[in-house]
C-alpha positions in Angstrom: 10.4 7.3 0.9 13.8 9.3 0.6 11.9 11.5 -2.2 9.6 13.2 0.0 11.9 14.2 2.8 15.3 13.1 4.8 15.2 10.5 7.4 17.4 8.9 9.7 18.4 5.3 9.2 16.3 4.6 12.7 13.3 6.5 10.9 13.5 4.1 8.0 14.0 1.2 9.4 10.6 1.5 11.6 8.7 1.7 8.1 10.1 -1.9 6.5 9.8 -5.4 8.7 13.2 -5.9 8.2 16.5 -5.9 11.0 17.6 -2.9 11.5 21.3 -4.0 10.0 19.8 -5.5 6.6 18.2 -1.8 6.3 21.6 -0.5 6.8 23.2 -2.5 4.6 21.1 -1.5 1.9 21.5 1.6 2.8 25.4 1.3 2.4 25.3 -0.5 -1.1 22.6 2.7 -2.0 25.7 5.1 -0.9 28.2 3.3 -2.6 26.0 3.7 -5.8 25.2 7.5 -5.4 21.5 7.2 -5.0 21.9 7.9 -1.2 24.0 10.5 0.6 24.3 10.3 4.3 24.9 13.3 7.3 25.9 13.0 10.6 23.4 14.9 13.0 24.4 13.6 16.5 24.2 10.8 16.8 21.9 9.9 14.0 22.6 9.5 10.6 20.4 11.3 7.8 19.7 10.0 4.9 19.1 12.0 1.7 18.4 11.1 -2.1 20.4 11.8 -4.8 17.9 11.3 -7.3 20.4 12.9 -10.3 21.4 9.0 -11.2 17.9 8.3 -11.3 17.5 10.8 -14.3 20.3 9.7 -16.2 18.6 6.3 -16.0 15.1 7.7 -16.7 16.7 9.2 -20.1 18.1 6.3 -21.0 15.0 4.4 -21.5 13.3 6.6 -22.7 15.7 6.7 -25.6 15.0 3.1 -25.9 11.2 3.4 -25.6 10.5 5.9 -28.0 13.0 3.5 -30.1 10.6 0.3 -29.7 7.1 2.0 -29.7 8.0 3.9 -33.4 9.1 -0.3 -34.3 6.6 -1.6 -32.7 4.2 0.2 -34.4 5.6 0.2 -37.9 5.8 -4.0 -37.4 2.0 -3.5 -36.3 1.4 -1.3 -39.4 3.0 -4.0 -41.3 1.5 -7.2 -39.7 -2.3 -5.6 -40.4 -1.4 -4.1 -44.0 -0.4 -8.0 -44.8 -3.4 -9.8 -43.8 
């Protein structure tokens, strides 16, 4: 949701059928991991992503897939050269 545009917390929490304070308390535990940073405009608070951890993540597993699907198919290679 965050990656299209800011929202506010109220703005969020209209989209989801969930209380208002179980949205915000993902919310919190989304700042507290980077993924979300939060503004004050008024009285409402913005939410923006932070998708840089995201990447760091998304390079990660790549790593590990391009790991696997060269194994995968060598063991494939192997399994049909044996038969």
């Amino acid at each position: 949701m965050l990656r299209r545009r800011p929202y506010s917390v109220g703005e969020i929490a209209a989209n989801f059928r969930t209380s208002r304070p179980a949205i915000s308390k993902h919310l919190r535990l989304l700042r507290a991991v980077g993924l979300v940073a939060t503004t004050e405009r008024g009285t409402a608070r913005i939410c923006t992503l932070n998708a840089e951890p995201l990447r760091a993540v998304s390079e990660w597993v790549g790593d590990y897939e391009a790991y696997w699907s060269k194994n995968l198919r060598s063991l494939k290679r192997y399994v049909e050269e044996g038969r």
